[in-house]
C-alpha positions, 0 to 999 in steps of 0.5 A: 407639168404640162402633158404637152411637154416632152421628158427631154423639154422639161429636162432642158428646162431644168438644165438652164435653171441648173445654170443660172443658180450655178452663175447666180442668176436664179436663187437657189431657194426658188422653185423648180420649173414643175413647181413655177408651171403648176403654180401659174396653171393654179392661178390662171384656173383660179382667174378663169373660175372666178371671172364670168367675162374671162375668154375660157369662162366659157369653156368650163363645163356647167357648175354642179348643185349638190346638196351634200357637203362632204368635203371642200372641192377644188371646183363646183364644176361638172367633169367630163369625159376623157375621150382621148390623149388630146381632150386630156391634154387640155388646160381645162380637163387636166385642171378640172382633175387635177387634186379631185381626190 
């Protein structure tokens, strides 16, 4: 989940869904709250990637031209540097790493 989250956020998160599948409100097959969150930053990051007029287009850093093909990459996007808590904390920093490995 989200960086800016704290353990005691995410648990309190877990405990209303804990409720509502309890009282049947929430199917117990859905996902968890981690599973829900990363979803949607995969989604929005997938929108912003492929829509030049979107408002954090232009936050993404510039694309990379390589001439290897090794393996697909989640993005063609260059990474930059991690200077501090609060740069790593951002949506774009954490997604432009998020399963580059």
């Amino acid at each position: 989940m989200n960086s800016f989250t704290s353990a005691g956020d995410r648990q309190r998160l877990e405990a209303v869904l804990r409720r509502g599948k309890r009282s049947g409100l929430y199917s117990r097959d859905q996902p968890a709250i981690a599973e829900l969150v990363d979803c949607a930053d995969d989604v929005l990051f997938n929108k912003v990637l492929d829509n030049p007029y979107h408002v954090l287009h232009n936050s993404m850093p510039n694309e990379i031209m390589s001439t290897y093909a090794l393996r697909r990459r989640p993005h063609n996007r260059e990474l930059v540097n991690k200077t501090s808590h609060l740069v790593e904390s951002s949506f774009v920093v954490r997604m432009l790493y998020k399963d580059i490995y």
